[in-house]
C-alpha positions as CSV (number, residue, x, y, z in Angstrom):
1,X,15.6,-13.8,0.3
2,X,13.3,-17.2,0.2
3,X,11.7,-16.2,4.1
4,X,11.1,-12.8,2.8
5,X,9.5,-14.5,-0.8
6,X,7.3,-17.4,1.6
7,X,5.6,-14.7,3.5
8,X,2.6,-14.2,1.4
9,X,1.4,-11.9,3.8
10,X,3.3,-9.4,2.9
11,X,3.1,-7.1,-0.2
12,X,6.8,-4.9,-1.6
13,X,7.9,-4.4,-4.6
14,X,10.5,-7.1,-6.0
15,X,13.0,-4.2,-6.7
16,X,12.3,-2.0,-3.2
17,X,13.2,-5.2,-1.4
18,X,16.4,-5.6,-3.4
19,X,17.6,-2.5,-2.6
20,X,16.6,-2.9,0.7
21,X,18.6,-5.6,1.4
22,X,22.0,-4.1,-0.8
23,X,21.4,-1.3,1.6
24,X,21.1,-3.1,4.6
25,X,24.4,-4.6,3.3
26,X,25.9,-1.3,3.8
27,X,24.8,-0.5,6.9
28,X,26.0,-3.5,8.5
29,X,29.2,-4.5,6.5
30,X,30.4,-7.4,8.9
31,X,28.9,-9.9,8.2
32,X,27.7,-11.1,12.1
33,X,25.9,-7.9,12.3
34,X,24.4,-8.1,8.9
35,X,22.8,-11.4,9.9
36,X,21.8,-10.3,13.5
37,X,20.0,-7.4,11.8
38,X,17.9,-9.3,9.3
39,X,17.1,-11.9,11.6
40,X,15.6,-9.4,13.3
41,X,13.9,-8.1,10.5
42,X,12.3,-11.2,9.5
43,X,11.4,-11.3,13.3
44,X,9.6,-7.8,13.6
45,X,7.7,-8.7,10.1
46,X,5.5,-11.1,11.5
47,X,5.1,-9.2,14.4
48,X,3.9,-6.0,12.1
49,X,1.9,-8.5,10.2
50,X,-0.3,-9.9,13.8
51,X,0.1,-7.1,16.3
52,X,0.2,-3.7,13.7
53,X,2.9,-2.2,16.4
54,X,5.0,0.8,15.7
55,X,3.2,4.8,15.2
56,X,1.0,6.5,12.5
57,X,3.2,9.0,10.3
58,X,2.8,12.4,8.8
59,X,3.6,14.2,5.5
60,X,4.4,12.3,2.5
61,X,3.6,9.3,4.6
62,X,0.6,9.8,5.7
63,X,-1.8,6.3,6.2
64,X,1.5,4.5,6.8
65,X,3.0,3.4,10.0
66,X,6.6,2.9,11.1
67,X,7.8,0.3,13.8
68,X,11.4,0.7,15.3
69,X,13.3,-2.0,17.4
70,X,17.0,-2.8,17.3
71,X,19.1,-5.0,15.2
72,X,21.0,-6.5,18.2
73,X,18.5,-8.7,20.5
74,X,20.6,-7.0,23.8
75,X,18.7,-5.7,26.7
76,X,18.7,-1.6,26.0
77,X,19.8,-2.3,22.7
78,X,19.1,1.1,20.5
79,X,16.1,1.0,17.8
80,X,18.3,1.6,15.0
81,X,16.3,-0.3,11.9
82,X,12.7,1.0,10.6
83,X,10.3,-1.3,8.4
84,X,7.5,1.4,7.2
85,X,4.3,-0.7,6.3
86,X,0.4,-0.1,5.7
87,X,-2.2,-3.1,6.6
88,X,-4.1,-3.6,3.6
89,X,-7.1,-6.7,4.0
90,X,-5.1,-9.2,5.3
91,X,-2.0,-8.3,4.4
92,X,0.6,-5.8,5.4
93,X,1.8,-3.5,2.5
94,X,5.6,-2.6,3.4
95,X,7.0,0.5,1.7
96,X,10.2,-1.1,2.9
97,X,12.9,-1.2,6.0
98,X,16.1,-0.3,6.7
99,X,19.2,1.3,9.4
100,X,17.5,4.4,10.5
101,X,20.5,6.6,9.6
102,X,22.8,4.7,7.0
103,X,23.9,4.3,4.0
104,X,21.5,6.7,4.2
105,X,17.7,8.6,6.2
106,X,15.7,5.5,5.6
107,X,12.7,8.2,5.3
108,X,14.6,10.0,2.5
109,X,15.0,6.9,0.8
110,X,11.9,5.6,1.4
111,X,10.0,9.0,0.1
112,X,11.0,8.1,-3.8
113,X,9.2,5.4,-4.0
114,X,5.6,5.5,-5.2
115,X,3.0,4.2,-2.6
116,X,0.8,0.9,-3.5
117,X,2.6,-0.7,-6.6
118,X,3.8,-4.2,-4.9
């Protein structure tokens, strides 16, 4: 994804954000709400990147933080994606994002992949 690849404030590993965005594919298999939902992806990542929203996590991810917010821009829409990040300098280190709940637990997924290689 070239917006993804011209934000060089951002830090993920080239095959995280792949799967990322096959899984995203799955999660939103028409192909309206797959666009809605990375829109607002691409959205919410310069906001992570500025205003560091979102809540400090525990466990396995501890020193990482997790910002929800939904895919649809609609009033009382439901937080259904995740993007899991870290600032590092001036840059934010994303573990990576996702549906909260399909194709699979975006924390389950997330939990394989080893912390600060981007």
């Amino acid at each position: 994804m070239a917006q993804l690849a011209e934000m060089d404030c951002l830090l993920i590993h080239a095959g995280d954000l792949s799967r990322d965005l096959r899984d995203l594919e799955h999660a939103y298999p028409d192909a309206h709400a797959h666009w809605t939902a990375l829109a607002a992806i691409l959205h919410q990542l310069r906001i992570v990147h500025t205003r560091r929203p979102g809540k400090d996590l525990t466990g396995r991810f501890q020193g990482w933080r997790r910002h929800a917010f939904p895919a649809r821009p609609e009033r009382r829409a439901r937080a259904d994606l995740r993007i899991v990040y870290r600032p590092r300098g001036d840059r934010t280190e994303m573990l990576g994002f996702g549906h909260r709940h399909a194709p699979a637990d975006v924390y389950r997924r997330l939990s394989t992949r080893p912390a600060g290689r981007p």
